[in-house]
DOMARRO-898930 format. One line per 10 residues: number of its first residue (from 1); their letters; for each residue z negated, x, y negated of C-alpha. Coordinates in nm, 4 decimals. Each point is the difference from the previous one (the first is absolute). Example, Ala and Ser with C-alpha at 12.3 -4.5 7.8 and 13.67 -1.06 7.14 Angstrom:
2
1	as	-0.7800,1.2300,0.4500 | 0.0660,0.1370,-0.3440 .
//
This chain:
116
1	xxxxxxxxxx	0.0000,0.0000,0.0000 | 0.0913,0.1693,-0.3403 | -0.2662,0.0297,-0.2222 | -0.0609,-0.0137,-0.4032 | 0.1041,0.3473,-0.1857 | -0.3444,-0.1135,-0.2301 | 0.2748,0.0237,-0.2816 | 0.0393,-0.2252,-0.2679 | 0.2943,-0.1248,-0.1882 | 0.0506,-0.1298,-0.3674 .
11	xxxxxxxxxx	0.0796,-0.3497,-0.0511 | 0.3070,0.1526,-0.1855 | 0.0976,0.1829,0.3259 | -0.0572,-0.3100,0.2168 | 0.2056,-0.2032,-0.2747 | 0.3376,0.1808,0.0868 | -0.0054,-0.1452,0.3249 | 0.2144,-0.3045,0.0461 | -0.1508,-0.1553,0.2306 | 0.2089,-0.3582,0.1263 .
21	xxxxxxxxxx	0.0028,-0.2770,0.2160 | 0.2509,0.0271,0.2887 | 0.1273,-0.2177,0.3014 | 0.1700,0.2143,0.2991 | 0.3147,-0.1756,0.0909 | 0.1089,0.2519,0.2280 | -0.1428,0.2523,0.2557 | 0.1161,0.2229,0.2472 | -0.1185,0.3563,0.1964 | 0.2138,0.2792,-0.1433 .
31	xxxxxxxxxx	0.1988,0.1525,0.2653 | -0.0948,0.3693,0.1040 | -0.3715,-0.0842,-0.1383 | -0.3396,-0.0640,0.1973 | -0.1725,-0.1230,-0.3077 | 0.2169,-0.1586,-0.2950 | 0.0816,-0.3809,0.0094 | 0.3462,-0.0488,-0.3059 | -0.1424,-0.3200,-0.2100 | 0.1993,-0.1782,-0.2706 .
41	xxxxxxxxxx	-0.2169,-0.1390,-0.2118 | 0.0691,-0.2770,-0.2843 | -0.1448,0.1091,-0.3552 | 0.1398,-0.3112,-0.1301 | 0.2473,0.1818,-0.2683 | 0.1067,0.1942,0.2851 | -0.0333,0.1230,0.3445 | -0.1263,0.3673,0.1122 | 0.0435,0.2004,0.3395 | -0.3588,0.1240,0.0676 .
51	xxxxxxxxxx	-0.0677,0.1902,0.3023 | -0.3720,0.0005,0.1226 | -0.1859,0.1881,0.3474 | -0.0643,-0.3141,0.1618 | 0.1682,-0.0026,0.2894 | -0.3015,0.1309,0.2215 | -0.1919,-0.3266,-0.1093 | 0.2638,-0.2896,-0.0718 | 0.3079,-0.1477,0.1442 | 0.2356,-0.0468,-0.2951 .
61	xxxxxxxxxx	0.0043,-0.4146,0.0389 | -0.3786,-0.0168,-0.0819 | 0.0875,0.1366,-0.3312 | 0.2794,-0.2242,-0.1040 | -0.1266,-0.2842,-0.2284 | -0.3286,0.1986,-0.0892 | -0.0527,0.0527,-0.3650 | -0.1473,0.3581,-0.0711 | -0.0680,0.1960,-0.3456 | 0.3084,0.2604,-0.0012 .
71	xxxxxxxxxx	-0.0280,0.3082,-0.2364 | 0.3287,-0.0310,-0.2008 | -0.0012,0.3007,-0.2235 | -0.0682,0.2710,0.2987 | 0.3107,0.2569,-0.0440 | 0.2695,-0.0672,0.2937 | -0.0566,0.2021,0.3593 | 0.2729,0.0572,0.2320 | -0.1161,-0.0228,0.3888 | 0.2155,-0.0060,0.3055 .
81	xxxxxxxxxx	0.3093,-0.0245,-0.2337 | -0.1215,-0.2579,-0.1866 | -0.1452,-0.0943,-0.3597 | -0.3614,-0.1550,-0.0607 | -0.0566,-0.1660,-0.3663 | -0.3316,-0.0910,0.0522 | -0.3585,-0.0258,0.1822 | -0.1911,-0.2306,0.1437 | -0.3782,0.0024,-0.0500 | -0.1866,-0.0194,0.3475 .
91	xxxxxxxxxx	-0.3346,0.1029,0.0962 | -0.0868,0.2913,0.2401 | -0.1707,-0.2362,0.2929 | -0.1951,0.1100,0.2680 | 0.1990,0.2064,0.2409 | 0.2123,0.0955,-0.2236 | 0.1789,-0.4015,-0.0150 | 0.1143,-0.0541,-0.3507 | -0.0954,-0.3474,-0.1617 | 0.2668,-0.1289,-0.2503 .
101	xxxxxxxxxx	-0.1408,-0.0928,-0.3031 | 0.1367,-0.3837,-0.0201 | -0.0378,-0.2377,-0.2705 | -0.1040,-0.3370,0.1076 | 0.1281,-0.3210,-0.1081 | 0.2945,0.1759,-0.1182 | 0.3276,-0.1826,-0.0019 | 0.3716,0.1177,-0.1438 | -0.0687,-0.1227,-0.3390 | -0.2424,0.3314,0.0229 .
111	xxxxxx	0.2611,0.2627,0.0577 | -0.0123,0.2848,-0.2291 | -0.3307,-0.1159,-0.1911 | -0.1762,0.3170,-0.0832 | -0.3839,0.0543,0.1294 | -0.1967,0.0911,-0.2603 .
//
């Protein structure tokens, strides 16, 4: 289980996150990969590619229709040939299982609101 750093960060610092409401739409293991699940995921304005190390844990069809909290400013990583524009926030579980960070009683008209 990862632990705190004891660090602290501004509310300035924390500010430059955008933080938004998502719905994955899409999901599917990335080929060649133990660990990476490909989600497309509806901001609303737009939809991103965002690769996540869930694989281990989920089957892609228990994340389609979930509404997470996607970091939409995070600079764009290349991974098995292809682009993530995102992350998703999850937490670090016991055993290692990653918890998604959902947002209830979301629906679509949701998509893209910023968390603040």
């Amino acid at each position: 289980m990862a632990q705190s750093s004891g660090g602290t960060v501004s509310r300035d610092y924390f500010a430059k996150l955008d933080l938004r409401v998502g719905k994955v739409i899409e999901a599917q293991r990335v080929e060649g990969s133990r660990k990476l699940i490909k989600l497309v995921v509806d901001l609303g304005s737009e939809r991103r590619q965002i690769l996540a190390g869930l694989a281990e844990h989920y089957k892609p069809e228990e994340l389609v229709g979930m509404f997470i909290v996607v970091v939409a400013n995070m600079e764009p990583r290349t991974m098995f040939g292809l682009t993530s524009q995102g992350m998703l926030l999850a937490t670090c579980g016991e055993r290692g299982k990653p918890l998604l960070l959902t947002v209830q009683g979301a629906d679509d008209s949701r998509l893209g609101e910023r968390v603040c």
